[in-house]
C-alpha positions as CSV (number, residue, x, y, z in Angstrom):
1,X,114.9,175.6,243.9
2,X,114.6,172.5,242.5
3,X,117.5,170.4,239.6
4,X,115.3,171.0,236.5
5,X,115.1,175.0,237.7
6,X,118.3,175.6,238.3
7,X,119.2,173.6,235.1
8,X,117.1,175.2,233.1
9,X,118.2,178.4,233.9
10,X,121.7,177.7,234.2
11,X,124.5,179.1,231.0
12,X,126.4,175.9,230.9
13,X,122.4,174.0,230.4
14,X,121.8,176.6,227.7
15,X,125.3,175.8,225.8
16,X,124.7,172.2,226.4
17,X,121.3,172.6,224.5
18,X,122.8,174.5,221.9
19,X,125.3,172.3,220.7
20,X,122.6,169.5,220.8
21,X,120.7,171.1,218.4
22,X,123.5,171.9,216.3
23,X,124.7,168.2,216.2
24,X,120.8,167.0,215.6
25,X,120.9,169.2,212.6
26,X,124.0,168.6,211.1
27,X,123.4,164.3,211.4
28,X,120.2,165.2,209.2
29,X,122.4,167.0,206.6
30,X,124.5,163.8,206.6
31,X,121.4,161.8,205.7
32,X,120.0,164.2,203.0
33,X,122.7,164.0,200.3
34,X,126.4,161.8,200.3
35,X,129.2,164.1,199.8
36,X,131.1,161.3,197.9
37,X,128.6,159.8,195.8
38,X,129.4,162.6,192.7
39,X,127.2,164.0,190.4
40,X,124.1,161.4,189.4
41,X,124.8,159.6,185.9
42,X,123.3,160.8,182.7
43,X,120.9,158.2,181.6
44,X,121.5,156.1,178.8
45,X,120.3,154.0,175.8
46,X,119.6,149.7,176.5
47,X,121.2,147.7,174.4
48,X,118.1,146.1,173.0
49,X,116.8,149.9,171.8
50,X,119.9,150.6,169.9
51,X,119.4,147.5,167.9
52,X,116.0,148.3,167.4
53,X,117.2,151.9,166.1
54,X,119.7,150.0,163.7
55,X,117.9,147.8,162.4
56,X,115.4,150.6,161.8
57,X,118.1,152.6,159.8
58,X,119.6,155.6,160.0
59,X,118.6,158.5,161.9
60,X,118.0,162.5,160.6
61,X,121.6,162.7,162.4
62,X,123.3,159.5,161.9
63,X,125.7,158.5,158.8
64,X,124.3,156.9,155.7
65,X,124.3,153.2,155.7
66,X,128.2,151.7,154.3
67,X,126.6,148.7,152.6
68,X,127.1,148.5,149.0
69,X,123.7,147.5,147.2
70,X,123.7,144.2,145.0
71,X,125.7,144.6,141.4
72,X,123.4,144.8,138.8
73,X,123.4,142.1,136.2
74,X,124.9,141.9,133.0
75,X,122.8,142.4,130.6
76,X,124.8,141.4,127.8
77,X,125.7,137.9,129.7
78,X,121.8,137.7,130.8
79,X,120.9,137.9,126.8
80,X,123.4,135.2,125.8
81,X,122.7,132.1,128.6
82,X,119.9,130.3,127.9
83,X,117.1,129.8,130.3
84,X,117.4,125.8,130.0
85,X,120.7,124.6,127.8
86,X,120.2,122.1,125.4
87,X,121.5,118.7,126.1
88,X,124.8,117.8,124.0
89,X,124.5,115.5,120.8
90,X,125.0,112.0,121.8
91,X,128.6,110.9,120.8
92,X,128.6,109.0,117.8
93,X,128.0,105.3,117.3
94,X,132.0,103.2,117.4
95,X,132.6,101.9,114.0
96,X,130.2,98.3,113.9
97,X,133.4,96.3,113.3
98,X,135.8,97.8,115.5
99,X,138.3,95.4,117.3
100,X,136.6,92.2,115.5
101,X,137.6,92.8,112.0
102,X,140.8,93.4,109.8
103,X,141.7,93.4,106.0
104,X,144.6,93.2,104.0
105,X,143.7,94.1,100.7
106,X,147.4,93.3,99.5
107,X,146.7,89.6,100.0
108,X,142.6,89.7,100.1
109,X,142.9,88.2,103.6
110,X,140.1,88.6,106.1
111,X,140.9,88.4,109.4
112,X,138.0,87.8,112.3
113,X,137.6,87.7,115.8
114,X,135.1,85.4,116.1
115,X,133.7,85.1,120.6
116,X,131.7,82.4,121.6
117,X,129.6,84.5,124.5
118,X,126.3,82.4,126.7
119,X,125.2,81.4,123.8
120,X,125.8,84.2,121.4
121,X,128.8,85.1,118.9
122,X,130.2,88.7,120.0
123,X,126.9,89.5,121.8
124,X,124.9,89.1,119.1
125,X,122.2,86.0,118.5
126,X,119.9,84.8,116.5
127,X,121.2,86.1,113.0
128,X,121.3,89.5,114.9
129,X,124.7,90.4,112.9
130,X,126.5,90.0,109.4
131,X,129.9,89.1,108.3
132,X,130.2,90.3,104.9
133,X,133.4,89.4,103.1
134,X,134.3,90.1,99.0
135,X,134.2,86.7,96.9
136,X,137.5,84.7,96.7
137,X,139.0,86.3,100.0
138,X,141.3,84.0,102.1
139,X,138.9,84.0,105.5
140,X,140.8,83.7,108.6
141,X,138.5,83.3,111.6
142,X,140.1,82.8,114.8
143,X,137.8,81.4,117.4
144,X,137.9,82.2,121.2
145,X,135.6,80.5,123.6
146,X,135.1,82.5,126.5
147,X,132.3,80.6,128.3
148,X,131.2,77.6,130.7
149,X,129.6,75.8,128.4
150,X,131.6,73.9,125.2
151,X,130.9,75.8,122.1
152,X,132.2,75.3,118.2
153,X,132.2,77.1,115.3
154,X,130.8,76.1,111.8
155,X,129.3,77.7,108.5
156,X,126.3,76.0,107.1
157,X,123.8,76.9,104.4
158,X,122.2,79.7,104.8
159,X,118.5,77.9,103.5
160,X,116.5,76.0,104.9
161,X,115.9,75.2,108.7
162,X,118.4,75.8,111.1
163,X,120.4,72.8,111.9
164,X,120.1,71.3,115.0
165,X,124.2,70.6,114.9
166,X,127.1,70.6,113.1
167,X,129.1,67.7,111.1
168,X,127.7,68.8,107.5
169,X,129.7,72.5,106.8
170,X,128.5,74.3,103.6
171,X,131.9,75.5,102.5
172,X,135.1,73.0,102.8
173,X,137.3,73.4,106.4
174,X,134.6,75.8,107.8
175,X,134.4,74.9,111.0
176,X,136.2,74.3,114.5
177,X,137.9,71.1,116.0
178,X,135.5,68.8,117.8
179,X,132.4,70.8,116.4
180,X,130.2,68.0,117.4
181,X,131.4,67.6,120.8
182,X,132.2,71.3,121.6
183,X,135.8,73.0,123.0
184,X,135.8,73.5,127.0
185,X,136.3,77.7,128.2
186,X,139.4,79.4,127.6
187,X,140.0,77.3,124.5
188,X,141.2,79.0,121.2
189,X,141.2,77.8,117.5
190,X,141.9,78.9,113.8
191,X,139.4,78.0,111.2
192,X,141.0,79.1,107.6
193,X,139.6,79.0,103.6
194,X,138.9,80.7,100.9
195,X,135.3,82.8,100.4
196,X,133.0,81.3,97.4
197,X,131.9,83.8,94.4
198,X,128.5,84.3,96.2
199,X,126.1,82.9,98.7
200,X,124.5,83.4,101.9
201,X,125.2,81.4,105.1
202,X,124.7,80.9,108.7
203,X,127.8,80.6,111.2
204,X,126.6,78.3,113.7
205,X,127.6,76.2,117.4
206,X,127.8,73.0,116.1
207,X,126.7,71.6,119.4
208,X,123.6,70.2,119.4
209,X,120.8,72.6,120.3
210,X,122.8,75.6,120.6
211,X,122.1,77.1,117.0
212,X,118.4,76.3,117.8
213,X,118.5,78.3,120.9
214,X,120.2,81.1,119.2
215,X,123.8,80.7,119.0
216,X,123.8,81.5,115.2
217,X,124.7,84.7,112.5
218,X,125.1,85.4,109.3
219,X,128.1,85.3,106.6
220,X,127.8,86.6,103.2
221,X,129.8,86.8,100.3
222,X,128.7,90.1,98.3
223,X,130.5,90.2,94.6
224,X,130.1,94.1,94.8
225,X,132.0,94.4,98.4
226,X,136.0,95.9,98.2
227,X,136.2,95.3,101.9
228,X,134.7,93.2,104.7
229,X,132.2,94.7,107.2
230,X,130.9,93.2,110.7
231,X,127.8,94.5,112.5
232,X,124.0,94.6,113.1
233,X,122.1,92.5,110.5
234,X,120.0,94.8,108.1
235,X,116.6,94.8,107.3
């Protein structure tokens, strides 16, 4: 009898077979499902789909939304604001004489403040402004020469051309010191007298050429005036 006879028919090859099988068997078990893995996860939702689904709104099943919906207007405020507001009234003009000008009717004494500018008196020029006094006042103009170029003060007539300088005043001890020649900046001087019952004059630079090129106003005495007055010449 030959090895693969007798083992064939031998008990202990039949066992040995047996618990082959058995082995081949349970090693396929082993592959087929993983005792320790658990139970498979339920699936769930992405990220990006539940933002869809919010930004959608609420579900049939989920809460109402939470956010509180715009306040409604007043109506009553609504009615009262105007569309466009009108602009504010401008403010109201500073008195024409303000900081140039004083009277003391106890003593009839004027008192003015009389700047020689570039060629202008106060910022005005050309018989832009009017000093009107009453007749028979005591005129104190005090004279301040705020620029580079010598200036002077005097009153001439009022007719006639405009004089090319001063040396020839129209009412007595009208006029600055060294009207001809002209005070340097920074200087200061008084020029004092007493009105006349009437008239019209011009209060000029008495250097030469300056009242041509504009360095001139006027001075009035007005019998119906009860105070002095200092601003834009009227038409």
């Amino acid at each position: 009898m030959s090895f693969r006879t007798a083992l064939r028919s031998s008990p202990f090859a039949m066992l040995f077979a047996g618990s082959l099988g058995v082995g081949a068997l349970a090693g396929c078990a082993s592959h087929s499902a993983d005792p320790g893995a658990g139970p498979a996860p339920a699936p769930t939702e992405s990220p990006r789909a539940g933002a869809r689904n919010a930004a959608d709104g609420p579900t049939a099943s989920g809460p109402a939304s939470t956010t509180p919906a715009p306040a409604a207007v007043d109506s009553a405020v609504a009615a009262t604001t105007p569309a466009n507001p009108a602009p504010s009234a401008a403010p109201a003009a500073a008195a024409a004489d303000s900081g140039w000008l004083q009277y003391d009717p106890a003593t009839k004494t004027v008192t003015f403040r009389l700047i020689a500018g570039p060629f202008d008196w106060n910022g005005y020029t050309g018989g832009g402004a009017t000093l009107t006094v009453p007749p028979g006042t005591a005129n104190v103009i005090n004279f301040e020469q705020d620029d580079g170029t010598p200036h002077s003060a005097e009153i001439s007539s009022g007719t006639g051309p405009i004089p090319n300088s001063g040396g020839n005043p129209a009412i007595p001890r009208a006029y600055t010191n060294k009207v001809v020649e002209g005070l340097v900046q920074g200087s200061k001087d008084v020029i004092k007298f007493t009105a006349p019952d009437s008239g019209t004059y011009r209060l000029i630079c008495g250097v030469p050429g300056h009242a041509l090129s504009g360095m001139w106003i006027w001075y009035k005495i007005d019998p119906a005036a009860t105070a002095p007055s200092f601003g834009p010449t009227k038409p």
